[in-house]
FINU-394707 format. One record per residue (C-alpha): z, x, y; residue in three letters. Coordinates in steps of 0.05 Angstrom, whole numbers, padded with zeros to 5 digits, always signed. Example, Ala and Ser with C-alpha at 12.3 -4.5 7.8 and 13.67 -1.06 7.14 Angstrom:
<recs>
+00156+00246-00090Ala+00143+00273-00021Ser
</recs>
This chain:
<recs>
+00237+00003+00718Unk+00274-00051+00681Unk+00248-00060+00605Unk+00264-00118+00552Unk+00313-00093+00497Unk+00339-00141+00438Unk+00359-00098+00396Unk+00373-00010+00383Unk+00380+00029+00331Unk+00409+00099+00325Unk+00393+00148+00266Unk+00355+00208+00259Unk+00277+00190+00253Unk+00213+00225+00230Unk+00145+00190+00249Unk+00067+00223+00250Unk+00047+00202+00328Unk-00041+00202+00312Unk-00082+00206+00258Unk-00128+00265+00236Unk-00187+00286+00202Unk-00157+00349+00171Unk-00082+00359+00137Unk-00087+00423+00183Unk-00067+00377+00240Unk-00004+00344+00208Unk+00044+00399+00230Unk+00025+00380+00305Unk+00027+00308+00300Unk+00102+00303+00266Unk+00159+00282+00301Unk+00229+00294+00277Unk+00287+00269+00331Unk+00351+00291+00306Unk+00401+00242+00340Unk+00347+00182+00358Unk+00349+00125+00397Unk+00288+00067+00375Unk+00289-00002+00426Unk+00264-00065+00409Unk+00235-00117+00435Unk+00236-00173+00385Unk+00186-00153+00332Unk+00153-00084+00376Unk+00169-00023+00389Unk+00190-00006+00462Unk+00206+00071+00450Unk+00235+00119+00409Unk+00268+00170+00457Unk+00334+00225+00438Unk+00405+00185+00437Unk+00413+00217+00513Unk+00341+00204+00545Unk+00349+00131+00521Unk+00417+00105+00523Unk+00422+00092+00594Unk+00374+00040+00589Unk+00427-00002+00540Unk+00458-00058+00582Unk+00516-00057+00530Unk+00526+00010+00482Unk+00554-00045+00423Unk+00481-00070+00418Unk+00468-00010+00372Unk+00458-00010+00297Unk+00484+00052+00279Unk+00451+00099+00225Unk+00468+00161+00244Unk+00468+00208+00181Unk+00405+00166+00158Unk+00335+00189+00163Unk+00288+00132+00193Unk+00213+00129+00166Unk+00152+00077+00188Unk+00159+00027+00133Unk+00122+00050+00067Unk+00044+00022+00066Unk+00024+00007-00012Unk-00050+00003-00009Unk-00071-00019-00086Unk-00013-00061-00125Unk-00025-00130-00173Unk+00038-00173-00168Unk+00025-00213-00228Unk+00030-00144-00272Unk+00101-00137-00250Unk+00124-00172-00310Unk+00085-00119-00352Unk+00095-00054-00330Unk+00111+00005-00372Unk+00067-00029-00428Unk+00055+00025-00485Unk+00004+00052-00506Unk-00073+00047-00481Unk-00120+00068-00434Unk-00151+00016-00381Unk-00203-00019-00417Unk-00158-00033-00478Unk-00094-00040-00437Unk-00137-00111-00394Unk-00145-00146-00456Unk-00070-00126-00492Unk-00035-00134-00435Unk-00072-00148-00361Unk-00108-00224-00378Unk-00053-00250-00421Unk-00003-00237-00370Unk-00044-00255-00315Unk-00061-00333-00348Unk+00002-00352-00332Unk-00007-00354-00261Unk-00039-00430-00263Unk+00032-00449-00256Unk+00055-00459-00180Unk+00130-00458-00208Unk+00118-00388-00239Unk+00075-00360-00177Unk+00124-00376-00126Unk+00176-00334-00173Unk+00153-00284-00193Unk+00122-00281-00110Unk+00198-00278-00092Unk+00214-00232-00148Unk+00152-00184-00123Unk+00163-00182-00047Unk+00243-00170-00063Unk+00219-00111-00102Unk+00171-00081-00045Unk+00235-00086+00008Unk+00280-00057-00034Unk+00235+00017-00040Unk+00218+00002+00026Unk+00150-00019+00024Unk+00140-00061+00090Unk+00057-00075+00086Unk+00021-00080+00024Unk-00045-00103+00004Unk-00049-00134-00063Unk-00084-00172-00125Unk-00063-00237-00142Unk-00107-00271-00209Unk-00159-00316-00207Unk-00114-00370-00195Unk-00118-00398-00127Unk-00050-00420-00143Unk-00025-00349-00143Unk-00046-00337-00072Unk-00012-00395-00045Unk+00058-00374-00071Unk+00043-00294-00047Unk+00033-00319+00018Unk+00081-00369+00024Unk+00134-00325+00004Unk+00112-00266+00051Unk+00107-00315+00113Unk+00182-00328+00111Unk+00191-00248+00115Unk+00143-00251+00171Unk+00115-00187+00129Unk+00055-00156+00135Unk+00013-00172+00074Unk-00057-00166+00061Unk-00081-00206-00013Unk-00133-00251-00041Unk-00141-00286-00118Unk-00181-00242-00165Unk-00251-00260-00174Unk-00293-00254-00240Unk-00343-00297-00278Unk-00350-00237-00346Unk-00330-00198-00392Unk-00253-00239-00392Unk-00221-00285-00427Unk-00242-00364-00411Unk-00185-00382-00381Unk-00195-00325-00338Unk-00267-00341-00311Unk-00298-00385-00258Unk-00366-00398-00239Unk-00394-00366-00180Unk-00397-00427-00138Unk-00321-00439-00165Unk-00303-00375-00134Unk-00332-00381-00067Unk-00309-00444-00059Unk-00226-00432-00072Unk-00233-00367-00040Unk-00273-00396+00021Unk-00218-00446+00023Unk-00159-00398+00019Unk-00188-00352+00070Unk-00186-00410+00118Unk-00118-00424+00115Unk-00086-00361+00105Unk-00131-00315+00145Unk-00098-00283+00200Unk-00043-00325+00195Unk+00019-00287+00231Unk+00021-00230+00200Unk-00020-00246+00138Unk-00090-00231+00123Unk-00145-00239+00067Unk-00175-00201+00013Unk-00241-00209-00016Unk-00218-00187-00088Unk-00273-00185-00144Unk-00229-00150-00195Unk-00292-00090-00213Unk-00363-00092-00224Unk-00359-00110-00305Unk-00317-00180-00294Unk-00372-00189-00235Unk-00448-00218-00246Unk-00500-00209-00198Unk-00494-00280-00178Unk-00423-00264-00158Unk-00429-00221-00115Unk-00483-00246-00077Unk-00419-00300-00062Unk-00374-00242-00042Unk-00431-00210-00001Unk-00447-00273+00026Unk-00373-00288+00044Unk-00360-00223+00069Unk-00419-00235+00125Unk-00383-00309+00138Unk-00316-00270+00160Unk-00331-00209+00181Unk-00261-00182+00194Unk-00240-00195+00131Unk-00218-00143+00081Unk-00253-00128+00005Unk-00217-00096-00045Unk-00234-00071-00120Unk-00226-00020-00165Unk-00277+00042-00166Unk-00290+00096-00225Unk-00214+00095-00252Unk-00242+00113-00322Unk-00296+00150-00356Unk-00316+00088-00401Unk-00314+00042-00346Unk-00355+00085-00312Unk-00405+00080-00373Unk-00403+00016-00375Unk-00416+00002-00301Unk-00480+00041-00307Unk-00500-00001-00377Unk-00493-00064-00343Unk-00525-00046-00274Unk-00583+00006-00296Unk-00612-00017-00243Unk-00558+00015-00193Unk-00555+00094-00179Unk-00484+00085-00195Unk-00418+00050-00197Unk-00411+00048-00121Unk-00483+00030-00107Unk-00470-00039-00139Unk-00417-00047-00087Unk-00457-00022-00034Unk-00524-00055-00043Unk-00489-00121-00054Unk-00462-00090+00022Unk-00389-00100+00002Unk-00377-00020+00026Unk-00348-00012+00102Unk-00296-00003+00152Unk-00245-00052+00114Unk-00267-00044+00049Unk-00206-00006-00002Unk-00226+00026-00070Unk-00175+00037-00119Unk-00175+00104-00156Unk-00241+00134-00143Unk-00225+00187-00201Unk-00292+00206-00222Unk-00343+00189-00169Unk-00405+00235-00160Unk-00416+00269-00094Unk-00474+00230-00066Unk-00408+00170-00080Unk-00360+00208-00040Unk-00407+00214+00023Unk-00432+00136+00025Unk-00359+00134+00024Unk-00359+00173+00085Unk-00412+00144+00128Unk-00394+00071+00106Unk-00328+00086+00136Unk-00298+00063+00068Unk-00223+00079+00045Unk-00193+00099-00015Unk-00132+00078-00059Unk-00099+00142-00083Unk-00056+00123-00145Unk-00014+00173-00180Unk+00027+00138-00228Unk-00022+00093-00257Unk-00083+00145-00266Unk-00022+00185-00305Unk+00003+00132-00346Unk-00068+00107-00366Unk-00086+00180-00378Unk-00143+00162-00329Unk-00150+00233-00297Unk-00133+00271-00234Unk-00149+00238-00162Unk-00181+00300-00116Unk-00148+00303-00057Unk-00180+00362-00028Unk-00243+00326-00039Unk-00225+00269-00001Unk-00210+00315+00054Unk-00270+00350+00050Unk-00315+00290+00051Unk-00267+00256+00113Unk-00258+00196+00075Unk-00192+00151+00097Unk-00141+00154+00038Unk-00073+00104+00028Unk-00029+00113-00030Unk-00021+00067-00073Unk+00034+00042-00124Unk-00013+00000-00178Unk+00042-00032-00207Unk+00035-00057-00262Unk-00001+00009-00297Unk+00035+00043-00240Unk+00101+00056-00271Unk+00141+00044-00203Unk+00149+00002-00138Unk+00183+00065-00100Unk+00143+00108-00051Unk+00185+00168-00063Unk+00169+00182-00142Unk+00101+00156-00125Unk+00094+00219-00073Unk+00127+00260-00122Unk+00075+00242-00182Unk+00019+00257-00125Unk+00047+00324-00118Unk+00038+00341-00192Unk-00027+00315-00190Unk-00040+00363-00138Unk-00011+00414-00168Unk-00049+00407-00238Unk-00110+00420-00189Unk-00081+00484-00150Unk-00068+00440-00085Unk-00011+00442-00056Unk+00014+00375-00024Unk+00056+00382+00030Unk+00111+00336+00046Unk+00080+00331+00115Unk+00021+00308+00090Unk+00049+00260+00035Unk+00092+00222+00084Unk+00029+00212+00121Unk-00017+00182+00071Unk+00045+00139+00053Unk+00050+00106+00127Unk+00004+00121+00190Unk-00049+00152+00136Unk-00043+00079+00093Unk-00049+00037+00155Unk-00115+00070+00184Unk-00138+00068+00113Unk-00126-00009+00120Unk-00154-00011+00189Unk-00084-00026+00210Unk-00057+00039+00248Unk-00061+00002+00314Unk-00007-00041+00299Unk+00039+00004+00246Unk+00054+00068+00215Unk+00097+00101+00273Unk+00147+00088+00323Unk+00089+00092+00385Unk+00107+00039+00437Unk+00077-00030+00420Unk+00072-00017+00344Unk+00103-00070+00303Unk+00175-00056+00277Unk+00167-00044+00206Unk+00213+00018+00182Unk+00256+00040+00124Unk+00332+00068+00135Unk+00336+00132+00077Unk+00403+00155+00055Unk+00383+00222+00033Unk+00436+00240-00008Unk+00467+00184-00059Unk+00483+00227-00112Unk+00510+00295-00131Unk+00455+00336-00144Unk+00424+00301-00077Unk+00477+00325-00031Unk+00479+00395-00061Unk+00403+00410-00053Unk+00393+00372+00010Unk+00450+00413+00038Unk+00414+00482+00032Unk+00343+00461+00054Unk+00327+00496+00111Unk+00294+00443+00149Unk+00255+00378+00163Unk+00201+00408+00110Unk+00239+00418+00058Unk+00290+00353+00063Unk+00234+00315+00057Unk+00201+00343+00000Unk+00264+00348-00034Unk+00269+00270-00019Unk+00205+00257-00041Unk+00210+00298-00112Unk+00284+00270-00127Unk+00278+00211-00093Unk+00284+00143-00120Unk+00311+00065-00104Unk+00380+00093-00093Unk+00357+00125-00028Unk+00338+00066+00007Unk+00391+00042+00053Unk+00358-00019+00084Unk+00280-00047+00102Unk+00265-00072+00171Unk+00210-00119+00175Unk+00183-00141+00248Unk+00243-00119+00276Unk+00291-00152+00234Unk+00332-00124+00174Unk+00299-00162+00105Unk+00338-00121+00058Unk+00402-00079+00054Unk+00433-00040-00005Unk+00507-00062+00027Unk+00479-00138+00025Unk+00462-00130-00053Unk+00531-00080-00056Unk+00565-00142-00042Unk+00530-00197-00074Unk+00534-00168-00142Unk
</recs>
């Protein structure tokens, strides 16, 4: 039987084929092709077979792209990141609280202008492709103005991007807030036009529950019932004082995610940042709301935040994505990201496996944003989003990755020494976005 190829590339590739409830599974579910063959069909994926099973079904063997020596990985899913707070990361010096009104809001009040939106959008997305991030879901600000330029940008890339403009009406500077009303109306507005709009989709996006009266989120609830396949996401128990302070200003609520979840903003598409200190009765509405999680090393370290609890998550089967959370996350790059969520493991006597980390990072990140029917592996019909990794650009790379033993340990080496240098090029939808030999030669 005949089958529509545009395009093949050749490379060794490493994919997890289902998802699974327990990291027990993980071993069962990896794939590692040494010498691989992956066919296209414009943007899909027609199969990923060994270089012999497939290549008879190439009209022409010069249609391949040839990677061999590379390692080929399901494009990187970034689950929590704010574009705007590019411009500020690796600010010094306080914890969350503190580090919103030093750093967060005055950064963030720029984004009124359309002119600075559409570049820092460019400069963002540019930054994603080259670590080899292919779907992310993101903040903008309050701005409707900064949601425009996001998704302008990304719809040129054809790139799968989930986002939506901050909403808050407290506790922020002036320039910062907007009326309830205000906010319903401009997000109302930007979810029709963007909503599932090629490969884009919205975000309901009140920033947390202290920038966030009562009145709006009745508008968020209210909106959420008006587009029911739409996606929420906020942050949720990042740090003991905003914990506190959660509690002081909702003692109504039996905790910080019971303001979420009797203003019925919980559920299937519904992504909660951090999640560092939630009680256990939190954990299981989790659970049976089908909620996910935002797991987000780099930042909870930086803002001395605490420890995420993976085993926990586990334990309580809720879906977890990893998440960069630049800009208190201190880097765009998957790999040092899965290499800071190894220490945090390790602080807590849990041992996370590279297996497992690669997961989270792709098939894991797209069920955790509902999105594992269309990415995350190389399964026929999936879109073609991937990552070429050169696993050995320098030195000390080449010496260790020559005496691991196998698939195991060459990807945990990758992931613990890994950085920007080790991606080779970013496929999006079946077409190469970005290339290290591209920005070789333009600088």
């Amino acid at each position: 039987m005949s089958v529509s190829v545009t395009q093949a590339i050749r490379g060794s590739f490493f994919d997890l084929t289902s998802t699974v409830t327990t990291p027990e599974q993980l071993p069962q579910c990896a794939r590692y092709i040494e010498d691989g063959l992956l066919l296209l069909d414009g943007g899909n994926i027609v199969s990923l077979q060994t270089w012999q099973e497939g290549r008879h079904q190439l009209a022409d063997e010069r249609m391949v792209t040839d990677y061999r020596g590379k390692l080929i990985i399901p494009g990187f899913v970034d689950t929590h990141i704010h574009y705007p707070q590019t411009e500020m990361i690796g600010a010094f010096g306080e914890q969350l609280l503190e580090w919103l009104q030093q750093y967060t809001f005055p950064v963030e009040s720029q984004y009124h202008c359309p002119q600075h939106a559409a570049k820092m959008s460019s400069f963002f997305l540019q930054q994603l492709l080259s670590n080899g991030t292919t779907t992310a879901l993101v903040f903008g600000t309050v701005h409707p103005q900064s949601v425009e330029a996001l998704f302008s940008a990304a719809e040129t890339l054809n790139m799968r991007l989930i986002a939506g403009k901050v909403m808050m009406d407290r506790n922020a500077p002036d320039t910062l807030t907007e009326t309830p009303e205000q906010s319903y109306q401009q997000t109302r507005e930007l979810i029709e036009r963007w909503h599932n709009r090629g490969r884009l989709s919205y975000a309901l996006t009140p920033r947390f529950a202290p920038t966030s009266s009562p009145e709006l989120l009745a508008r968020v609830c209210q909106l959420k019932k008006e587009y029911p396949d739409i996606w929420l996401h906020t942050h949720l128990s990042e740090n003991p004082q905003e914990v506190a302070w959660v509690k002081a200003l909702f003692p109504d609520h039996e905790g910080y995610l019971d303001v979420y979840h009797q203003y019925q903003l919980t559920g299937r598409r519904s992504v909660f940042a951090h999640c560092l200190h939630l009680e256990d009765k939190e954990w299981d509405c989790l659970h049976h709301t089908d909620s996910a999680v935002a797991f987000c090393p780099t930042s909870n370290l930086f803002l001395g935040s605490g420890l995420f609890n993976l085993k926990t998550c586990w334990k309580k089967r809720v879906r977890l994505g990893i998440g960069t959370d630049v800009g208190a996350g201190t880097t765009f790059n998957m790999l040092k990201t899965l290499g800071e969520a190894y220490k945090v493991g390790q602080l807590q006597h849990y041992k996370l496996a590279a297996c497992e980390a690669f997961y989270h990072a792709t098939l894991g990140g797209a069920q955790a944003l509902d999105l594992h029917d269309r990415i995350g592996n190389f399964m026929p019909g999936k879109e073609a989003d991937f990552v070429v990794l050169d696993p050995m650009v320098s030195a000390l790379q080449r010496m260790r990755y020559a005496s691991s033993g196998d698939i195991w340990e060459k990807l945990f080496v990758l992931m613990t020494l890994g950085d920007d240098r080790n991606i080779a090029s970013t496929w999006v939808n079946g077409q190469c976005r970005w290339s290290l030999n591209h920005e070789e030669q333009a600088a």
